[in-house]
Every structure is written in C-alpha cells, then in structure tokens.
N, C-alpha and C positions, 0 to 999 in steps of 0.2 A: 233184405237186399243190401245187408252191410258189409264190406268188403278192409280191405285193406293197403294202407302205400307201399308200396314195394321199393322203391326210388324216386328223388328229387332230382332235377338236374338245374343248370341255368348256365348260361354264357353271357357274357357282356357286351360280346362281338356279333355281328350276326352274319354267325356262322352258320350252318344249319345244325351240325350236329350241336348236344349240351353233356356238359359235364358232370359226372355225378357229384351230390355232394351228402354231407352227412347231414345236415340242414338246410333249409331256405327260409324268408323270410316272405310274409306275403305282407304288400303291402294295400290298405282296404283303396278302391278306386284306382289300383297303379297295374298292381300283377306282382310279379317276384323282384325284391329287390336284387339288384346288381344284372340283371336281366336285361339285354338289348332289347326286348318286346314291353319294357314298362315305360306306362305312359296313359293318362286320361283320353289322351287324344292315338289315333294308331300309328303304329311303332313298321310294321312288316314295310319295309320298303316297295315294292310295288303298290301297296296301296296310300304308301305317305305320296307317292308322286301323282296319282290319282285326283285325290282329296284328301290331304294331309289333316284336316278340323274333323274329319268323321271320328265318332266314339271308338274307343278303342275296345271292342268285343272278342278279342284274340288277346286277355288278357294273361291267360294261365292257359295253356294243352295238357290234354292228358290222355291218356291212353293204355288201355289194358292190358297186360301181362298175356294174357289169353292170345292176343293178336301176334304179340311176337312168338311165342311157342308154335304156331300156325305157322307163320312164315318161316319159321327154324326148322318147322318139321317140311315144308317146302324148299328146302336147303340155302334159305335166306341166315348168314349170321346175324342177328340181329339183338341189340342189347338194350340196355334202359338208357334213352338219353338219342341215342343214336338217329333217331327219327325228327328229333327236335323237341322231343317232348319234357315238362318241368316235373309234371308230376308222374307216374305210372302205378296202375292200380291192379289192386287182382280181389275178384269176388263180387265185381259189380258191372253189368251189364253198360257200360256209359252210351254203346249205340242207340239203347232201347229206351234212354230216360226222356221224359219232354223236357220242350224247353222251357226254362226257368227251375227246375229241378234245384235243390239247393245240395250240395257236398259239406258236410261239417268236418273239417280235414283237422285229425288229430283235437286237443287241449282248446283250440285257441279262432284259428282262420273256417271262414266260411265260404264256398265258391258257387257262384250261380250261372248255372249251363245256359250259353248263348246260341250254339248251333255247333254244326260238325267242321270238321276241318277237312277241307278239300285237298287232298292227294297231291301233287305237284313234283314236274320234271326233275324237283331237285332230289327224290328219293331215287331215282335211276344212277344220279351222282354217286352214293352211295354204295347201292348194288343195282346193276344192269336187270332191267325185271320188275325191281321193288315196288314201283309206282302201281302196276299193272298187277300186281298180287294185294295191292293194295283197296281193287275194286272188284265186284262180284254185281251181278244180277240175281233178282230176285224173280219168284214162279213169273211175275207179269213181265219181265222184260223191267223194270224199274232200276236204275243204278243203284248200287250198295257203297257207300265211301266207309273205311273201314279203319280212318287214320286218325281215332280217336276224336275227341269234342275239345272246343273252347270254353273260358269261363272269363267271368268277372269276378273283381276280389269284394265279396260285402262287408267280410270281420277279417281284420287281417291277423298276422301270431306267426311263429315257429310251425314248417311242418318237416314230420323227420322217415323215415324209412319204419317202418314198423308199425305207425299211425292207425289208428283205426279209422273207418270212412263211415259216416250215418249220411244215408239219404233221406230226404226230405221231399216229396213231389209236389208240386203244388196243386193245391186245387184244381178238380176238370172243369172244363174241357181240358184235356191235355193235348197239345198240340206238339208233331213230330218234326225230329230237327232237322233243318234244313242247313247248308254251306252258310259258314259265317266271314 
C-alpha cells in the first residue's frame, strides 16, 4: 500500500488555497513550516475562536491525486495545492487508513493520521459545485467525505515531490476515521 508525493504546497496566509513548492519542511509537533495552520495548539481560525488551547490535529492535509482526477474528469479544474492541501499523494488509499496509521514521507518526516477533513463552503469559493462533489453516500445512506485526511508531525525532515510514501497501520482494532 506504498504510494507516492506528487506535490507539496504551504501558504503562510490563510488563505485557502497553497502554493506549490519544490520543498517543505515538516516540523515534529508543529505541521509545515512557514504554514498558517502550524501550531501545537490549532491554527484553522474557526476553531481558534472556538477553543483556541485544543491540540492542534489539522496539523498537515493531504489528499489524493486520485480525487482530483475524479473531479477533473467531473469538469472540476482542480490542481495540487488548490483545495488547501500541503501534501498530495497518488497510490495510497488515505480514505481507507485508520486512525493512527503512520505515513513515512520521503528520507526523513513521519505523519500520523488524525481523522478526515470535513468539506467546507469554502471549496464552492473556488468552483461552484466543488464542496458537493466533494461528498458521496455509501450503499447504507452513510456520508463519504472525500477531501482527504489530517495528520500530526511525529519525525519531522524535508518532504519533496517525487518522495516515496510507506505506510505503517497500527495495530488492530483499527478504528475508521472520523472529521477531525
């Protein structure tokens, strides 16, 4: 189930979309450096106004190559970066990992899957639609959120576009991820 990075992105701003870059820097317990979302404590603005002391579990996004192919071929232009995500991956299922799953991203950094990341109005921003291609139902009537997963940084390091990905599950029970 080893895949590979396709793109890094990171903005400083929070902005929604990120930028690509030819590097990023993970930094262990922070997320990506120079990143508006890095932070021990969380970073996403709606939920710093919340409870700004909650752990920060939105530390890194990532999100499949697979997903935007789908939505492109759903006549979404969609690129790496575009959705908000740092990292994007192609060859690994990130919906289907449990949580705590560990991602060895390239030489160096290590990421531990906290839960999914919940869809939000601001992909409509983007493309009118997107948010809403962004969910499916499954045979029960159960919601599909399909806008990749969050992590926390365990090893931090360089990761770069080309990267190889090794997954790690952790021991079962394996439990399925839920909105982080």
């Amino acid at each position: 189930m080893d895949g590979t990075i396709t793109a890094v992105s990171r903005s400083a701003a929070h902005a929604f979309s990120k930028e690509n870059e030819a590097t990023i820097r993970l930094l262990e317990g922070l997320g990506v450096e120079g990143d508006a979302h890095l932070g021990a404590t969380v970073q996403h603005r709606s939920r710093v106004a919340r409870e700004p002391d909650q752990p920060n579990y939105r530390q890194v996004h990532l999100i499949h190559a697979e997903l935007h192919q789908e939505l492109r071929d759903a006549g979404f232009a969609v690129e790496a970066g575009q959705m908000g995500e740092n990292i994007t991956t192609r060859g690994i299922d990130l919906l289907g990992l449990p949580t705590g799953a560990r991602l060895r991203l390239g030489a160096e950094a290590t990421v531990e899957i906290t839960g999914l990341r919940n869809p939000c109005a601001q992909l409509d921003g983007l493309h009118p639609g997107l948010m809403a291609a962004t969910l499916d139902r499954d045979a029960n009537g159960a919601l599909i959120r399909k806008a990749g997963v969050m992590a926390v940084v365990l090893a931090g390091g360089l990761v770069h576009a080309g990267d190889p990905i090794e997954v790690e599950l952790p021991p079962p029970p394996h439990r399925s991820l839920e909105p982080v």
